[in-house]
N, C-alpha and C positions, 0 to 999 in steps of 0.2 A: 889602045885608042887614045888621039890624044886630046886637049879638054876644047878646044875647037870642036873636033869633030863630034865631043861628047853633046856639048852645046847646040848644036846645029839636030842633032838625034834627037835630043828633049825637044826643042822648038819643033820638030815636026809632030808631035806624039799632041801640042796643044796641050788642052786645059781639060782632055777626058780623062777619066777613071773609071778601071775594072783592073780584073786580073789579066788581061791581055796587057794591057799598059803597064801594072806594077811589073810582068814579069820581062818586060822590054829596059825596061829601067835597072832592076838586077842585075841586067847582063852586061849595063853599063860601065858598071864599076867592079864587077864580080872579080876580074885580074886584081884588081889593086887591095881589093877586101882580104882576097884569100892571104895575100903577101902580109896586110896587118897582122891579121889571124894567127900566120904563122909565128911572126913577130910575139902577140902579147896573147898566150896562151889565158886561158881563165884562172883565177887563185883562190875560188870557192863558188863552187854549183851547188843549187838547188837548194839555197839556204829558206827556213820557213821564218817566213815572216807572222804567218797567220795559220788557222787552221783547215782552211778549205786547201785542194789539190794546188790551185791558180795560185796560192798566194807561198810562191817561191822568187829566188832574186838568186842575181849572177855577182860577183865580184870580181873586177879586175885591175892590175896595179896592187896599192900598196904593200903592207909584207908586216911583219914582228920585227919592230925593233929597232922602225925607221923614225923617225920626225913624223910626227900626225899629219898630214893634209888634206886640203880641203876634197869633198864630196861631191861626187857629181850622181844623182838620181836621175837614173833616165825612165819617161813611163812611154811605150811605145803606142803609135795609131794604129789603126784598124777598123774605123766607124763605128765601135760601140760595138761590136758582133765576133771581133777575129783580131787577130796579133800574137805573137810570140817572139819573148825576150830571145830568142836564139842562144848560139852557145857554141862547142865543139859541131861545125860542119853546115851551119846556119850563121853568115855573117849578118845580116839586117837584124838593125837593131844592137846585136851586141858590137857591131861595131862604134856604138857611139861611148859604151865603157871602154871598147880598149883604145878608143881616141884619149877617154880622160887617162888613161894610166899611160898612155905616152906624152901625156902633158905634166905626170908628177901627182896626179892627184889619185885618189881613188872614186873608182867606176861602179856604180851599183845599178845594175839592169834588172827589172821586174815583169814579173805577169802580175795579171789581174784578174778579178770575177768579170766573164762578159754575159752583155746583152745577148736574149731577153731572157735569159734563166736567172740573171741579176738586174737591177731596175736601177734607176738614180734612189739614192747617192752612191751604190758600194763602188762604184771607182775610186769615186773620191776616198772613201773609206779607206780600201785599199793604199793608197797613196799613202794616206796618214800613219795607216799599219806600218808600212814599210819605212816611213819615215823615222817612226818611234823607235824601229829593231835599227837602227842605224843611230839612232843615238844611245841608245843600249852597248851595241854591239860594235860599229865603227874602229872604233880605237883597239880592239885585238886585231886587227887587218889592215893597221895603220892611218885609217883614218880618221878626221878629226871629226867630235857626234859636236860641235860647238859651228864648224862651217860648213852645211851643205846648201850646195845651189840644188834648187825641182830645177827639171827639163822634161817637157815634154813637147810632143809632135801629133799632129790630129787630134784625135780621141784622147791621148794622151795631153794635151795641151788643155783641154776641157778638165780632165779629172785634178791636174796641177791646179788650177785656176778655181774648181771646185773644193779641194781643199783648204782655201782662206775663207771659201764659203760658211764650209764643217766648222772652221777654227780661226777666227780673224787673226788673233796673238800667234798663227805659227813661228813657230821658232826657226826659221829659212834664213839663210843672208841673203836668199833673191829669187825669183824665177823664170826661168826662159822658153819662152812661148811660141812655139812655130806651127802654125796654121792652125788655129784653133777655131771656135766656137762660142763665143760669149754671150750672147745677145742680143745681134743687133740686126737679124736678119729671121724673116719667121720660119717655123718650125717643119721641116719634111719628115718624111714618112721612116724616112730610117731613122730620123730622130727618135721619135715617138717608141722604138722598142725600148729603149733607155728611160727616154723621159715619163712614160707615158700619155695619157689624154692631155690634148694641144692647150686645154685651159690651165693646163697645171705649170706650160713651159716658164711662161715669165718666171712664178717667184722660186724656178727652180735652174733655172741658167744662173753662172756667176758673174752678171756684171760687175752688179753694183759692188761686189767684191773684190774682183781684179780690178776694176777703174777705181778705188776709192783708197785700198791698202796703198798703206805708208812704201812696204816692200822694193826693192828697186826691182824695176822688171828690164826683159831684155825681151820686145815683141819683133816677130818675121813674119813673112807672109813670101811665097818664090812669084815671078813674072807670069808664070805659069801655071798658078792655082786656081783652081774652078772660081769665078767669079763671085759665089757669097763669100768665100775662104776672104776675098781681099776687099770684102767690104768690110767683117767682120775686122780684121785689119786695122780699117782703116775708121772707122769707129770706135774702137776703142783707142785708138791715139787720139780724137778729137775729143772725147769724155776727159782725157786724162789731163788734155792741156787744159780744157774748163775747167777740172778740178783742180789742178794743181800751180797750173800757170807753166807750166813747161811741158816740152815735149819729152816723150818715156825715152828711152836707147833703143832705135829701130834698125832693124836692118830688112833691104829689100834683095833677096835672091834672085840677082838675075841671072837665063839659062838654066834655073832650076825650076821644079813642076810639086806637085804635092807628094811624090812621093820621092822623088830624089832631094827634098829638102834636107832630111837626115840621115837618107841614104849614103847620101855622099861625105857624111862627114869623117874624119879621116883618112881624107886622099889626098891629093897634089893640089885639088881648088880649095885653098885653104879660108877663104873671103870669111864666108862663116864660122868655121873654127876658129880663125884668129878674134872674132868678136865676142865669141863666146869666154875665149880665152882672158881676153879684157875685160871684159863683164866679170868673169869669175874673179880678178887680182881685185879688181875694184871693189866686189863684195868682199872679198876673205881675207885680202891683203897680202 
C-alpha cells in the first residue's frame, strides 16, 4: 500500500481509540515492518534490567568491537494497563530499535511494571532502572552509556517525562516525546488506575519538570490524536516558550493518528525519523 493510500486509511479511522483501530493501523504497515524485521534481527533479548518479570529490554544494532554510539531508549504506550516491547514475530514497538540500529546507533526497547497492579511512580522508576543498566551495560553491545536520547510514545512519553520528575540531573542528552500526558488537561478515569485519587493528580504529573528541565526536548503530537493528546501538546510548548523564551523542537504528524505515530517509524514516511534523526546528531554529535 502506498503512503497515499496509507494516509487517506488513517484520516478515515479519525481521532478513535480501541483495539479495533490499533489493529487496523498494524495492518498498515505490517508489510514494511516485517521486511525491517527481517533486515535487523535482535542482538540481545530479554536482558534484566530490574528484578520484577516486566523489567526486561531488547537490544538492537550495535555489536563488540565497533566505535560506541549513541543510544536510543524506547519506552513504549499502552495507557498505563498494556504494551509490549515486542521482539522475534511482534514488530510494534520493537520496530523503533531496529529503526535506531539502521541508523548506526544502538536500540534499547523495554517493558515495564503496568497499571493497576503497579501505581505512579514505577513507570518512571522503571525507565530510570533501565536507564542505569544502559549505562552500566551499553558499551559491551557497542553503545555509548555517555549518549543516550529517552523516547517515548503515549504512556511511555509520560514515564520518560516522569523520570526528570524522579531525578532532575538525569544524565540524558535529550528526550523525545510523542503524545504524551503532562498536565495540562484534567485527569480521566484510566488515568486514575496509575495516578491514583484525582486530588493526588497535580503534584504527581510531570509538568513542571518536563517544561522547566534544562534538557533539549523533541515534542510531537500526529493530526490525528484524540484531542487532549493535542492540547497537552500544545501546552506544554506554550509553558516552554514562557519559560525559556523559545520554542522546544516540534514536530506535527500529519496523516498520522496516535497509534501510528511510532508505529510507523521505520518505513518509507521517513518525516519523523528524519527529525528524530536530527535531534539525535544534535544531542550526541
Amino acid at each position: 500500500m502506498g503512503q497515499q493510500a496509507i494516509r487517506k486509511a488513517i484520516a478515515a479511522l479519525g481521532t478513535r481509540l480501541g483495539p479495533d483501530v490499533l489493529e487496523r493501523c498494524r495492518a498498515l504497515f505490517d508489510g514494511e515492518q516485517q521486511l525491517l524485521a527481517a533486515r535487523v534481527p535482535v542482538a540481545a533479548s530479554d536482558c534484566a534490567y530490574g528484578p520484577h518479570e516486566r523489567h526486561r529490554l531488547d537490544l538492537y544494532g550495535g555489536g563488540a568491537g565497533t566505535d560506541l554510539r549513541p543510544v536510543l531508549l524506547f519506552v513504549h504506550g499502552g495507557g498505563f494497563l498494556m504494551g509490549d516491547k515486542g521482539g522475534e514475530g511482534r514488530w510494534p514497538n520493537a520496530a523503533v530499535g531496529r529503526m535506531a540500529a539502521e541508523r548506526g546507533w544502538l536500540g534499547a526497547v523495554i517493558n515495564y511494571r503496568l497499571a493497576p497492579d503497579h501505581q505512579w511512580p514505577a513507570g518512571s522508576e522503571d525507565v530510570l532502572a533501565a536507564f542505569d543498566w544502559l549505562r552500566d551495560n551499553a558499551a559491551q553491545h557497542g553503545g555509548d552509556p555517555e549518549r543516550i536520547v529517552l523516547i517515548g510514545t503515549s504512556a511511555g512519553a509520560v514515564h520518560c517525562a516522569g523520570a526528570l520528575k524522579l531525578r532532575p540531573d538525569l544524565a540524558a542528552r535529550g528526550l523525545v516525546l510523542l503524545s504524551g500526558l503532562y498536565g495540562y488537561t484534567p485527569l480521566d478515569g484510566r488515568d486514575g488506575l496509575y495516578y491514583g485519587e484525582e486530588a493526588l493528580y497535580p503534584e504527581r504529573m510531570p509538568r513542571e519538570a518536563v517544561a522547566g528541565t534544562g534538557l533539549p526536548l523533541l515534542l510531537a503530537c500526529a493530526q490525528f490524536d484524540p484531542p487532549r493528546f493535542q492540547a497537552e501538546w500544545a501546552g506544554l510548548i506554550a509553558e516552554r516558550l514562557e519559560r525559556h523564551g523559545a520554542l522546544p523542537r516540534c514536530h506535527y504528524a500529519s496523516g498520522h493518528n496516535h497509534y501510528t505515530m511510532a508505529m510507523h517509524l521505520g518505513t518509507a514516511d521517513r518525516r519523523l525519523e528524519g527529525e528524530i534523526a536530527a535531534f539525535v546528531s544534535d544531542c550526541c554529535g
